[in-house]
C-alpha positions in Angstrom: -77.0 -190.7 -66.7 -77.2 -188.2 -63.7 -74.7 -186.0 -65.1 -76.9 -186.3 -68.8 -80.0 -185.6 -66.6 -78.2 -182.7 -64.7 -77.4 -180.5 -67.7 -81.2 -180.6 -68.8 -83.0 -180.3 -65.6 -80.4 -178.5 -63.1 -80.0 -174.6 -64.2 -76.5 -173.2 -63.0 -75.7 -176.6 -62.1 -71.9 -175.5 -61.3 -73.4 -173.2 -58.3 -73.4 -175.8 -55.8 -73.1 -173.3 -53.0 -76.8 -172.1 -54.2 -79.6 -174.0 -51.5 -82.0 -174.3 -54.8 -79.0 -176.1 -56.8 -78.1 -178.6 -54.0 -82.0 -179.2 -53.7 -82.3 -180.0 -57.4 -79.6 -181.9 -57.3 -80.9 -183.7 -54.1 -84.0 -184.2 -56.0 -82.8 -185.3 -58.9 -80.4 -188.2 -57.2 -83.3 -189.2 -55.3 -85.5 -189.9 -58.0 -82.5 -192.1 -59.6 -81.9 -193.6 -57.0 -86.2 -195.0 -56.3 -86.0 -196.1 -59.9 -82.5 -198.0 -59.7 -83.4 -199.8 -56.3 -86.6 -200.9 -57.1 -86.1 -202.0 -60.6 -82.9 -204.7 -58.5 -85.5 -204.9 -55.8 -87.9 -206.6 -58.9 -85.2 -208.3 -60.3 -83.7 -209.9 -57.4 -86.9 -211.0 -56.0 -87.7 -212.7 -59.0 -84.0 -214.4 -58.7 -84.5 -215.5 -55.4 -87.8 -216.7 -55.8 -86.8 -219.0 -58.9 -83.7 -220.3 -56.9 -85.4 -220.6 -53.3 -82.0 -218.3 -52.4 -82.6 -216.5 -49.0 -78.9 -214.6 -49.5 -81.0 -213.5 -53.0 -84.2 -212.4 -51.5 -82.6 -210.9 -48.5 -80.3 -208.8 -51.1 -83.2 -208.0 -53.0 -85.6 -206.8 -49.9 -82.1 -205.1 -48.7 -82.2 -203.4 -52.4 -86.3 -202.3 -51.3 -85.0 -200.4 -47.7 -82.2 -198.3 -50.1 -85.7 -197.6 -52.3 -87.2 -196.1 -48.9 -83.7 -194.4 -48.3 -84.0 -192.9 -51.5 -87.0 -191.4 -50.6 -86.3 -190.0 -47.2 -83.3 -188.4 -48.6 -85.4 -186.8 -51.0 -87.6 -185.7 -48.8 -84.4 -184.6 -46.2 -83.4 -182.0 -49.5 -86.5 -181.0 -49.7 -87.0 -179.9 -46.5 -83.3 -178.9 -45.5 -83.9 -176.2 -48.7 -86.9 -174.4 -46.7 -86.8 -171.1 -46.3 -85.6 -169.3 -42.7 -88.6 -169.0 -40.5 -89.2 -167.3 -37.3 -88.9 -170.7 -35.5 -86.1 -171.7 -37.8 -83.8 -167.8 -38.4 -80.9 -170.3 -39.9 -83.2 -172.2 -42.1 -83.9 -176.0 -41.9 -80.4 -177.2 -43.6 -79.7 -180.0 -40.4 -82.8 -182.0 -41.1 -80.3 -183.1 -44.5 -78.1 -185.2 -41.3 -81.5 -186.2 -39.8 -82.5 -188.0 -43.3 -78.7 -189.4 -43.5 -79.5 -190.7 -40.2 -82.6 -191.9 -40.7 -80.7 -193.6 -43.5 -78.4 -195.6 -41.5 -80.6 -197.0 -38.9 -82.8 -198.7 -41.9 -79.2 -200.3 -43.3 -78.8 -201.2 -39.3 -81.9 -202.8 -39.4 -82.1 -204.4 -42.7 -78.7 -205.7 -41.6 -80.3 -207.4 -38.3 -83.4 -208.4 -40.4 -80.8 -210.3 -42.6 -78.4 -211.7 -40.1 -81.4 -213.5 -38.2 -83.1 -215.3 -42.1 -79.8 -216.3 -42.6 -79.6 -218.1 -39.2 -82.8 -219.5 -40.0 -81.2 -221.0 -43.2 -78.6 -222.4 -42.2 -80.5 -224.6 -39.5 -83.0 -225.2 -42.4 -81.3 -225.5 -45.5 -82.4 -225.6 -49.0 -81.2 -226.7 -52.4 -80.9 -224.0 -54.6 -81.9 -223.3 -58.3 -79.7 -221.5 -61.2 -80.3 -220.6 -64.4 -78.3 -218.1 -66.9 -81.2 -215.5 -65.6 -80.3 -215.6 -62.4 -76.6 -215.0 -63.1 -77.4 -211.9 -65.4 -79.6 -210.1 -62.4 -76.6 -210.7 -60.1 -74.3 -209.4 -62.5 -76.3 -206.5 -63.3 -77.0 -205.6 -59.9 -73.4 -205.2 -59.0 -72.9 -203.0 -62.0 -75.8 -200.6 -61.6 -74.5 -200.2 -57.3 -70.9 -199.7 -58.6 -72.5 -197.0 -60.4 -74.7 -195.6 -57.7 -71.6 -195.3 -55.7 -70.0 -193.5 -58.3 -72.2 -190.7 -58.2 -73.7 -190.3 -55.7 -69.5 -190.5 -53.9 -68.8 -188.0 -56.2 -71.8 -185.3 -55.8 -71.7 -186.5 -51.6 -68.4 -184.8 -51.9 -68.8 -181.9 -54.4 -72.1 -181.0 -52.2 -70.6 -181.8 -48.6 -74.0 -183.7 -48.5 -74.1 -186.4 -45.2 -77.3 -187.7 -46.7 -75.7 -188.5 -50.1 -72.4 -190.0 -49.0 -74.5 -191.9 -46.6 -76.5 -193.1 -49.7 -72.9 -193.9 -51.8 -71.8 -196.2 -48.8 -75.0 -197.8 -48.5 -74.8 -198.3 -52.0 -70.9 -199.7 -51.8 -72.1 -202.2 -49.0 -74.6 -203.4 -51.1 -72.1 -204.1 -53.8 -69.9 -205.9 -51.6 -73.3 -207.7 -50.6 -74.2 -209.1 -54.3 -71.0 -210.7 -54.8 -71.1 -212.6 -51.9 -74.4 -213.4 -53.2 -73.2 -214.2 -56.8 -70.3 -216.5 -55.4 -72.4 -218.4 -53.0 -74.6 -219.0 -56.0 -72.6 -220.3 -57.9 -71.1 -222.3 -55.1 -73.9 -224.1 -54.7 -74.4 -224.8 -58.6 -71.0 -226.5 -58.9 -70.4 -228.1 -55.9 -72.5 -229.8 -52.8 -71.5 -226.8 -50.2 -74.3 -225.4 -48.4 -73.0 -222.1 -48.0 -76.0 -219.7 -48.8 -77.0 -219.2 -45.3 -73.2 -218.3 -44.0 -73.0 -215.7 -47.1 -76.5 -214.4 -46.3 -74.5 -214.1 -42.6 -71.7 -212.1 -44.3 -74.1 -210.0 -46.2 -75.4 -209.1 -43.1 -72.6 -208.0 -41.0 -71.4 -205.9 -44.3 -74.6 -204.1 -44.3 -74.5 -203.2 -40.7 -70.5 -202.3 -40.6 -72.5 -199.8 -43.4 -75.0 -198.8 -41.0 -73.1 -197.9 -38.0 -70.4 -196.1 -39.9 -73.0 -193.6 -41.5 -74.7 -193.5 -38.6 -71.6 -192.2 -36.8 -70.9 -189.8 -39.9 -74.3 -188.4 -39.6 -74.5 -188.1 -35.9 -71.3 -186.1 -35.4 -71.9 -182.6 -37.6 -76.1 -183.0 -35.2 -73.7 -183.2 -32.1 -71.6 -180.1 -33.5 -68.0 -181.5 -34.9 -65.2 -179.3 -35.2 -64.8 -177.5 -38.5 -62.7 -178.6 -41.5 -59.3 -177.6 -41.3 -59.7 -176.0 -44.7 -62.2 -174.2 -44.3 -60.4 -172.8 -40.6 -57.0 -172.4 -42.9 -59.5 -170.1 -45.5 -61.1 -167.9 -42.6 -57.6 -166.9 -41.6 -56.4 -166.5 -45.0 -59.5 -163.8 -45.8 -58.8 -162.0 -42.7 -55.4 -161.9 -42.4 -54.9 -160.7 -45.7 -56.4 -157.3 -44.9 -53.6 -154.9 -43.7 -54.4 -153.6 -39.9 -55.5 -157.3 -38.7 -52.7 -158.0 -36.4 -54.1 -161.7 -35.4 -57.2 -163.8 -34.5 -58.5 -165.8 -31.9 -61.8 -167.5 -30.5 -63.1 -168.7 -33.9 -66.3 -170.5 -33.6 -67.7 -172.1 -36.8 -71.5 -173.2 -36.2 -73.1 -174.9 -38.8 -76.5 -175.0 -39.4 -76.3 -178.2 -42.4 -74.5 -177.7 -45.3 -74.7 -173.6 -47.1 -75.4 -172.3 -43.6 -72.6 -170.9 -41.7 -72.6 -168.7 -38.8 -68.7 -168.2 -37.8 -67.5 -165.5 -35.2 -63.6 -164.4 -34.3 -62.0 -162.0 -32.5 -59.7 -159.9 -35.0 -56.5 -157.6 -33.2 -56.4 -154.5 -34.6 -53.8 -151.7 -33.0 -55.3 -150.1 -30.2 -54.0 -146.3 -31.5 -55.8 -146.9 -34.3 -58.7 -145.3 -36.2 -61.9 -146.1 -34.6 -64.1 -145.6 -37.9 -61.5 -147.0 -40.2 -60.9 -150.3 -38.1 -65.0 -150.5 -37.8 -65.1 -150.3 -41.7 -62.1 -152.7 -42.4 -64.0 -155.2 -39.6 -67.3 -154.6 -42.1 -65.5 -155.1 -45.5 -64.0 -158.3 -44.1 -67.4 -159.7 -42.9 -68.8 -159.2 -45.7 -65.9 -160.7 -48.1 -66.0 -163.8 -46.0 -69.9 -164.3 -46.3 -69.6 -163.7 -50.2 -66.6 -166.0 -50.8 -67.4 -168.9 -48.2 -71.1 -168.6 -48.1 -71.5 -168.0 -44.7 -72.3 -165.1 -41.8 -69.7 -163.3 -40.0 -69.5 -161.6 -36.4 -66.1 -160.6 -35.8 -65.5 -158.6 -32.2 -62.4 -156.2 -32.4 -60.0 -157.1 -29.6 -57.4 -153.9 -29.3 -53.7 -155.0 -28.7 -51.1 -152.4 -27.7 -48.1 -151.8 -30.2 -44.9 -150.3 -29.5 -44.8 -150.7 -25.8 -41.4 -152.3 -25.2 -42.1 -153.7 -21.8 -46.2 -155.2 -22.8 -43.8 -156.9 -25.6 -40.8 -158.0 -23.4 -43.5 -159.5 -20.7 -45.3 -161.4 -23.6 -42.3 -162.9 -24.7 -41.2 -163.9 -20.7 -44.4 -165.8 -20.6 -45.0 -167.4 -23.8 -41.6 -169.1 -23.1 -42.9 -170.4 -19.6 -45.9 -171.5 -21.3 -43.6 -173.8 -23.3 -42.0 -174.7 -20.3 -45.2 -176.5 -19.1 -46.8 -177.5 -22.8 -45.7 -176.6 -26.2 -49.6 -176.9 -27.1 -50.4 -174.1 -24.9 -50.8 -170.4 -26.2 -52.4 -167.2 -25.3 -54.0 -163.8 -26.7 -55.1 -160.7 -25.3 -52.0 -160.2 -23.3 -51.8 -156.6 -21.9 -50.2 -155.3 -18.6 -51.7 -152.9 -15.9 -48.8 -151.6 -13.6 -48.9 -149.9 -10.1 -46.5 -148.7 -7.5 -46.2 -152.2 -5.7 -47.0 -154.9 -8.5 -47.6 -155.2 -12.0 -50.9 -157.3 -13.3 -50.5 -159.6 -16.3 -53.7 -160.2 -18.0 -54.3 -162.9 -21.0 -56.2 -165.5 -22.0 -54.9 -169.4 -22.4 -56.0 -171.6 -24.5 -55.3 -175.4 -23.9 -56.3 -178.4 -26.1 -58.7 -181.1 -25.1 -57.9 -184.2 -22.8 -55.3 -181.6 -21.7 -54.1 -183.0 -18.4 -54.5 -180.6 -16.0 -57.2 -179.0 -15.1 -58.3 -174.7 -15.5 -57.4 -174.1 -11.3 -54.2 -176.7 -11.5 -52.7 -174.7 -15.0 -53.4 -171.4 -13.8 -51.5 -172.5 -10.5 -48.4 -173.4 -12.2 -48.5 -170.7 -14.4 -48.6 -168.3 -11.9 -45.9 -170.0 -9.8 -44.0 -169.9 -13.0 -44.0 -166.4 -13.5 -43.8 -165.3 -9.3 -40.2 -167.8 -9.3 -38.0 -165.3 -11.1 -40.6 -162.3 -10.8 -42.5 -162.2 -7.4 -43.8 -158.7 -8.1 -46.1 -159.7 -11.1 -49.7 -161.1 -11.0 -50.8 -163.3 -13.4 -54.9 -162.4 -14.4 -55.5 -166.0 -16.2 -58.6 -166.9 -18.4 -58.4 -170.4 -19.9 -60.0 -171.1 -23.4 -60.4 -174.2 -25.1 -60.0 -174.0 -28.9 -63.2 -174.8 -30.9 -61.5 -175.3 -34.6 
């Protein structure tokens, strides 16, 4: 149905990179999804009321909260696909995790909500109804969140939407949820066990195990998470393809919500090299990377010397004593500045996190390293931490 809808409504529907097609297809999902959730909301509730089945009416108010998710995460797209302002220069595309988020903490509380009637019932039980109706809405239910789950899994994915794979685990949860429902049921019809009240318990801690987990995939990208490695792997690619780039470094990928990009590098280029023909290789590659991955480039030109036999003998000494004291330790913007008594070493080392020594203790050892066999060299240390 969504994909039938997409082809009539959606216009370059296969340009998901496009802000205006991931808002129409935000849009679009989120009207689905209202209709889906409160046609089971009206369904269930009916259900439940027939059969005086709390697990029932819990599911089908917990069908009502995904209704209002629906909603906020149409309204997230709509806002996330706001133009730039002069409060906003990168646009509005984060508020799409703010929706996801808001997302989870309704499935969190839903989850409670549920958890606490199902307490309730188990202290107070109930006998419970069934009928052939009751069975179909049940049955139904699970089919229509297997597909809601379906798609909105698959266009989460396609779209690198938070908001919409928060909606397809919401929408697994509640699958998971309505079986329980359906067996306890029909539990009760054939035998004497009392077990609505534990399902309506298991129901519960399903739909908050949902909660927290989107919550925690929602939160991360607001706090700033480290790239994808593919999308690292495809920076270097672009660059490094381009004769005259020697290396990179310092890549910093900020990300503004999905479509909206900001990365910045530091590119080696040789330092005998043309001025204005490095400057226009920087500004092709900028611009290749913004019109193949969508997003804005700064790169910073770092010069690197080439053909000094002794700037490449010393890089190779201390590389191999950086190996000596981590293999997870490397360096950049090595370059030497010799005098008539001692010889300065100048670079920059970059260390992983939770590495166990601290910037003072590593630039220590390195030093010591290097004055053991060489006392008439100075190490000139900067420590980086890697952001991809």
């Amino acid at each position: 149905m969504v994909t039938l809808l997409s082809k009539i409504f959606i216009k370059n529907r296969e340009d998901i990179k496009n802000p205006q097609v991931r808002l129409a297809y935000g849009m679009l999902c989120g009207a689905v999804g209202i209709f889906l959730n409160l046609c089971l909301f009206t369904g269930k509730f009916i259900a439940g009321t027939i059969s005086h089945s709390i697990a029932i009416t819990a599911d089908a108010f917990n069908n009502l909260s995904d209704a209002g998710s629906s909603i906020i995460t149409l309204i997230g797209f709509r806002m996330a696909g706001q133009k730039p302002d002069s409060d906003h220069p990168f646009g509005h595309g984060r508020i799409e995790y703010v929706s996801g988020l808001l997302v989870s903490v309704i499935i969190l509380l839903m989850g409670l909500e549920l958890l606490k009637s199902s307490v309730s019932k188990i202290i107070h039980p109930e006998n419970l109804s069934f009928s052939p109706v009751i069975l179909i809405i049940l049955l139904a239910s699970i089919l229509t969140k297997c597909y809601m789950y379906l798609y909105n899994n698959r266009l989460g994915k396609k779209l690198e939407s938070a908001a919409m794979c928060a909606t397809a685990t919401d929408s697994l949860s509640d699958t998971l949820a309505t079986t329980v429902v359906l067996i306890a049921t029909l539990v009760a019809h054939f035998t004497d066990l009392a077990i609505d009240g534990w399902c309506g318990i298991l129901v519960g801690l399903f739909i908050c195990y949902a909660g927290f987990n989107t919550a925690k995939d929602t939160i991360s990208p607001l706090l700033g998470q480290a790239p994808e490695k593919e999308f690292v792997q495809q920076v270097n690619d672009i660059v490094m393809a381009h004769e005259g780039i020697i290396g990179i470094h310092d890549l910093i990928v900020h990300n503004y919500g999905p479509g909206r990009v900001l990365i910045s590098l530091h590119a080696e280029v040789p330092a005998d090299g043309d001025i204005l023909v490095l400057h226009d290789l920087i500004d092709t590659i900028e611009h290749e990377l913004r019109d193949t991955l969508n997003c804005h480039a700064v790169i910073h030109m770092d010069p690197v010397q080439m053909g000094d036999e002794e700037t490449a003998r010393l890089k190779t000494l201390v590389s191999s004593y950086l190996a000596e004291i981590d293999t997870s330790l490397t360096m950049h913007d090595f370059r030497i500045v010799t005098g008539p008594t001692h010889t300065n070493l100048i670079f920059d080392v970059v260390t992983p996190y939770q590495f166990p020594m601290s910037d003072n203790e590593l630039i220590a050892k390195i030093t010591e390293r290097i004055q053991r066999d060489n006392p008439n060299y100075f190490a000139v240390i900067e420590v980086d931490k890697t952001y991809v």
